[in-house]
C-alpha positions in Angstrom: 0.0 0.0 0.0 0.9 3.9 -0.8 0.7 6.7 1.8 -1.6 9.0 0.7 -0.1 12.5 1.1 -2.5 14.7 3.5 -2.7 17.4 0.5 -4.2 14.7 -1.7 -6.5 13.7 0.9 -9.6 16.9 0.1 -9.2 16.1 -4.0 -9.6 12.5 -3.2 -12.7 13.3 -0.8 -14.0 15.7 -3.8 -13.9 13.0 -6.0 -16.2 10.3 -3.5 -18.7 13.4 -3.3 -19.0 13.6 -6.7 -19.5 9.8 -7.5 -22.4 10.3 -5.2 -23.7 13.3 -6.2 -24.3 11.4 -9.9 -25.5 8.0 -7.9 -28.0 10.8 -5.9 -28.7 12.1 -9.8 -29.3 8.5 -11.5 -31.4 7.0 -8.5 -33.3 10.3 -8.4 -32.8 11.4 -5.0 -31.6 14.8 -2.9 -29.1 15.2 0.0 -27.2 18.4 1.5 -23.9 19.6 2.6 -24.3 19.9 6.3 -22.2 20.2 9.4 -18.4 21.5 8.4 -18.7 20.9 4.4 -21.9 23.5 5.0 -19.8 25.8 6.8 -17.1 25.1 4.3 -18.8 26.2 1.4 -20.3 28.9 2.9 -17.6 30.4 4.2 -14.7 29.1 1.9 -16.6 28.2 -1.3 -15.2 24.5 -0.7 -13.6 22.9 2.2 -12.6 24.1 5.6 -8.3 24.3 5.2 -8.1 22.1 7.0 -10.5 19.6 6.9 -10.6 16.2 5.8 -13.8 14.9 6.1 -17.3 15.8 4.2 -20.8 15.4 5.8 -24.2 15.0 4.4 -27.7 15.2 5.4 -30.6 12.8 3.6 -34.2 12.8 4.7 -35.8 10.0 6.3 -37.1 8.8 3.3 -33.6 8.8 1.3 -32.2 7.1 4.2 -34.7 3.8 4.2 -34.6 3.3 0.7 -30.7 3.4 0.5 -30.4 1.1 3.1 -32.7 -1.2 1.3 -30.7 -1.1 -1.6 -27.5 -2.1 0.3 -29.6 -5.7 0.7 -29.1 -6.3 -2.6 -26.2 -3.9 -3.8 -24.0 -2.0 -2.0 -21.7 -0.3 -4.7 -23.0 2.8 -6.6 -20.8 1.7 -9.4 -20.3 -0.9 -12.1 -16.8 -1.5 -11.1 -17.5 -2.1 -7.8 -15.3 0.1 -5.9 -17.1 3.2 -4.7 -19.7 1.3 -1.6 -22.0 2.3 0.6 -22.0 0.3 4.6 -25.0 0.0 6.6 -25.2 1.8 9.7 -23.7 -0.3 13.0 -22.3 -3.2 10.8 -19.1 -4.5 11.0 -16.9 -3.3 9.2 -18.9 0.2 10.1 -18.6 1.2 13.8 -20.7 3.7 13.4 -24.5 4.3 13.7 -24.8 6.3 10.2 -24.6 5.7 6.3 -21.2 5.8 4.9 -20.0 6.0 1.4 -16.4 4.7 1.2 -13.8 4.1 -1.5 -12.4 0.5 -1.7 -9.3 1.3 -3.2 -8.3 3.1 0.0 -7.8 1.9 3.5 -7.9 4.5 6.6 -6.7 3.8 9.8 -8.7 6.2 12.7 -6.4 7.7 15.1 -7.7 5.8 18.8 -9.6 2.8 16.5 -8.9 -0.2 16.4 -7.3 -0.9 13.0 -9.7 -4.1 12.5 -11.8 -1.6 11.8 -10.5 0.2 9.0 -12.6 0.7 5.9 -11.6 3.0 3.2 -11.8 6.9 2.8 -15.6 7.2 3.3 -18.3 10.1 3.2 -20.5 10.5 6.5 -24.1 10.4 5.3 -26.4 11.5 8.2 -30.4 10.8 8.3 -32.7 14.0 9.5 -35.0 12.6 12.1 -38.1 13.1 13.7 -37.1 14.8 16.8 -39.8 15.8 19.8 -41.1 18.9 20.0 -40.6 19.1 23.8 -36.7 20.4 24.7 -36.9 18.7 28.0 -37.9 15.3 25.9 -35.3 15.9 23.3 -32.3 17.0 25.9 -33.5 13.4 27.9 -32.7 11.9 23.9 -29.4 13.4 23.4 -28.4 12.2 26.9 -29.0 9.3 25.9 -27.5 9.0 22.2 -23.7 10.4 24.3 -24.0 7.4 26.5 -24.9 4.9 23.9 -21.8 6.5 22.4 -19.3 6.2 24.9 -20.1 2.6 25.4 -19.4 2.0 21.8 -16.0 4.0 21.6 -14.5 1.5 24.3 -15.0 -1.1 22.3 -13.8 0.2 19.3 -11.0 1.4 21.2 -7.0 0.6 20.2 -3.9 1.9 17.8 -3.6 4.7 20.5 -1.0 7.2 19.6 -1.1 9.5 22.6 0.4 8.3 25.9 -2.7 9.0 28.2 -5.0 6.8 26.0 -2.3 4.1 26.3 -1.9 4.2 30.6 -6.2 4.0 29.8 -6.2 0.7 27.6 -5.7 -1.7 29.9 -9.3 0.2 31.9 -11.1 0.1 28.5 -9.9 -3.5 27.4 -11.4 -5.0 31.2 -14.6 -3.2 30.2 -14.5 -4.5 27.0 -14.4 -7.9 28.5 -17.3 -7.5 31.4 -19.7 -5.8 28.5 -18.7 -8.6 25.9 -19.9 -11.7 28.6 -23.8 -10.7 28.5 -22.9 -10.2 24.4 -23.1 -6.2 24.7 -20.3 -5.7 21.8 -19.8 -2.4 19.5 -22.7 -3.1 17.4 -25.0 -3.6 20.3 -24.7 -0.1 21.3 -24.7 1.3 17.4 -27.8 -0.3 17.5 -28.8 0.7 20.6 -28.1 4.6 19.1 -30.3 3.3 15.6 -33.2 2.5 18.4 -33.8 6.0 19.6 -35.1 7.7 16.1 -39.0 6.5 17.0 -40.5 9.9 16.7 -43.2 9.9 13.3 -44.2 13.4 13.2 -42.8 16.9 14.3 -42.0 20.4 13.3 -38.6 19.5 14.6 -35.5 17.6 12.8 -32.3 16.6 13.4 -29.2 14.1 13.3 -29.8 11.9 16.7 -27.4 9.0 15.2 -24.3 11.4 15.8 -25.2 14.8 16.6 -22.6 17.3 16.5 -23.8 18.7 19.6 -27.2 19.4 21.6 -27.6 22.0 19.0 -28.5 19.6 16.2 -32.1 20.2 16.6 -33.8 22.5 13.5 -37.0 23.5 12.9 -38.6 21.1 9.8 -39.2 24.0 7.7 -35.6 25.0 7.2 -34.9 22.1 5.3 -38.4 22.2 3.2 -36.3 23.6 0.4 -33.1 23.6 -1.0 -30.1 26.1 -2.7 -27.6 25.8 -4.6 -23.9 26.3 -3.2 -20.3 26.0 -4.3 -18.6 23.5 -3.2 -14.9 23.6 -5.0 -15.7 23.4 -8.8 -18.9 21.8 -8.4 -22.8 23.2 -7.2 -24.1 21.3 -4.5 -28.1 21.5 -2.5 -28.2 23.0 1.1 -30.8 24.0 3.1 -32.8 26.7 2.2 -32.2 28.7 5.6 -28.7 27.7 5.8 -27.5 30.8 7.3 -29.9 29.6 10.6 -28.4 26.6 10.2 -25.0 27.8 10.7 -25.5 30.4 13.3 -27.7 27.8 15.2 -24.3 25.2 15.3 -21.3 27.5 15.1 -22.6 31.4 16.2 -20.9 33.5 14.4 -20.1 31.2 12.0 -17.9 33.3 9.4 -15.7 34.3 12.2 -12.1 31.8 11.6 -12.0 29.9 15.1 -8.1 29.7 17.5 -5.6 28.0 15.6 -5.3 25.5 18.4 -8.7 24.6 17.2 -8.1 24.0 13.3 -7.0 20.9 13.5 -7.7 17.4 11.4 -8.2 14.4 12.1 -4.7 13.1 11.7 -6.1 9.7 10.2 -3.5 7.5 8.1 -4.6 6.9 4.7 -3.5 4.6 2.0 -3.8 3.5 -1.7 -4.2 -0.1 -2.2 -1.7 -0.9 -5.1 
């Protein structure tokens, strides 16, 4: 395998969007920048610097169908090598759609590299969310927790010393969970168990919300713009801009350079 150079790593990403933006085309469906690829092209016409990563948004709708159509065929192409992983199934820890690249493997800084897949797109499902805050803050309490139990199982290839002294903590817990058969997917699923609400004004990403904030009125996403994205025009929510402020504040403001960071994931090209 080749190291992938992290300058090659946004052109590569731009390349995965746009194999899905002509699957979205030919299967006759819509999604939207959201998250740091919306503040991206809003504020820098493409990607964040230094970002590595692009998220998506899908309605409800979108996201059932696709993951019916992973039954019977993953890949979006003929050749078999761009492929989209069911949420919360092995190889994919985690409880969302992803849209990765075959050729490529990616070891996650902190994950275990069993679970490396390739250089992936996160696709996110707006949900139902209650209309009561109190209800909604008791749901996001408990997505975090679902979540921490399925980081320590997917725990491992630890770079940074304090993680290391913690291993030994996190592989014991590993062990006590994995006796009554409570393993990484249990808990994705677990997460994949809270979206029950059918109806509400209110919509949102509960499978891996950014933060508490990730909770929009319906009618922000009832319509869609256009928006540059690098070379290439991409849908967003209509009221973007409330988006934004809602997640980031003032969200064309350039945050601390301690803060602009990536992920620091290793990625390769399988030769």
């Amino acid at each position: 395998m080749k190291r992938v150079d992290s300058d090659q790593i946004q052109p590569m990403l731009l390349e995965l969007l746009k194999k899905f933006k002509s699957f979205a085309d030919q299967e006759d469906f819509k999604f939207m920048l959201c998250g740091g690829s919306l503040l991206g092209a809003v504020r820098h016409k493409g990607f964040i610097p230094w970002d590595d990563d692009i998220d998506l948004h899908i309605s409800k709708e979108t996201y059932e169908k696709l993951i019916e159509r992973i039954k019977i065929n993953p890949y979006i192409d003929d050749e078999k090598r761009y492929k989209l992983l069911a949420p919360a199934k092995f190889p994919n820890i985690y409880p969302f759609l992803k849209l990765v690249d075959t050729h490529t493997v990616l070891y996650e800084r902190h994950i275990s590299r069993k679970y490396a897949i390739g250089l992936y797109l996160d696709i996110f499902c707006l949900s139902y969310l209650p209309e009561d805050t109190t209800e909604y803050e008791k749901l996001f309490n408990q997505q975090q927790k679902y979540k921490k139990f399925n980081e320590i199982f997917v725990s491992g290839n630890f770079t940074l010393l304090k993680y290391k002294l913690l291993y030994p903590a996190l592989y014991a817990a590993k062990g006590i969970l994995a006796i009554v058969g409570k393993n990484n997917e249990y808990w994705g699923n677990k997460i994949l168990e809270l979206d029950t609400c059918k109806e509400s004004s209110f919509i949102g990403n509960i499978q891996w919300p950014s933060s508490i904030r990730d909770r929009f009125p319906k009618k922000w996403f009832e319509d869609t713009v256009s928006l540059t994205f690098e070379d290439t025009e991409f849908d967003a929510p209509v009221c973007y801009k409330e988006v934004l402020e809602r997640l980031y504040g003032d969200y064309m403001k350039l945050p601390p350079k301690d803060q602009q960071v990536r992920h620091n994931f290793e990625l390769y090209e399988i030769e």
